[in-house]
C-alpha positions as CSV (number, residue, x, y, z in Angstrom):
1,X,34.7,61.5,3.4
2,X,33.9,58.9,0.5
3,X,31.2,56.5,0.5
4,X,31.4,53.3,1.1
5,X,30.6,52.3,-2.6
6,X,33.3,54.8,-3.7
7,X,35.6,52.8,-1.3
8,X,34.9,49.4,-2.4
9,X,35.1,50.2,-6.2
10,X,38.8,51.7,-5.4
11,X,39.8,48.7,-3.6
12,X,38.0,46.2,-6.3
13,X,40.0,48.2,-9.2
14,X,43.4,48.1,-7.5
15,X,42.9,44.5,-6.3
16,X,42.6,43.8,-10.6
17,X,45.9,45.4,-11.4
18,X,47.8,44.0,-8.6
19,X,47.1,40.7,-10.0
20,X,47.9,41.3,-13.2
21,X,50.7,43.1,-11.9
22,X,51.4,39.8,-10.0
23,X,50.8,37.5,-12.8
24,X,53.2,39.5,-15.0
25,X,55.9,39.5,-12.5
26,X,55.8,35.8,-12.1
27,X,56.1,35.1,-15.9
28,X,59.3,37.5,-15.8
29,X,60.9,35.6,-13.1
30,X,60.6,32.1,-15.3
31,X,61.3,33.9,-18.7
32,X,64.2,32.1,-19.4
33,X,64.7,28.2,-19.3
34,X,67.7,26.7,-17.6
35,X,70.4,25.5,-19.0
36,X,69.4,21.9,-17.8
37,X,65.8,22.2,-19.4
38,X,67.4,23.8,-22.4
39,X,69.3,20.5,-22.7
40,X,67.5,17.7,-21.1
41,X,66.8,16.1,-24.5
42,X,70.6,15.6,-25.6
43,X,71.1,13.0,-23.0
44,X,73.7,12.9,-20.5
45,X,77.3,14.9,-21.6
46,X,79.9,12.4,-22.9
47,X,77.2,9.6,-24.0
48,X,75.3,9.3,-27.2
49,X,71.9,11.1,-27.7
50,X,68.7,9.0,-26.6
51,X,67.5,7.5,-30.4
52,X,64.1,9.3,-31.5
């Protein structure tokens, strides 16, 4: 049976890479932008850009 200190240090080690883990897999899911945030700044279709 392991020790309680053994135990903890397990748990404590795999907690870390889960939320890396985690962290990474939420970037990945928002990798890309949309095509509305890719083109927010043109304006609306069929009218003239916003002026700068």
């Amino acid at each position: 049976m392991a020790s309680n200190t053994k135990a903890t240090t397990v748990k404590r080690k795999n907690r870390h890479e889960k939320a890396g883990r985690r962290r990474k897999n939420k970037q990945a899911r928002k990798s890309t932008a949309s095509k509305t945030e890719l083109f927010a700044g043109l304006g609306e279709p069929g009218k003239p850009a916003p002026k700068r």
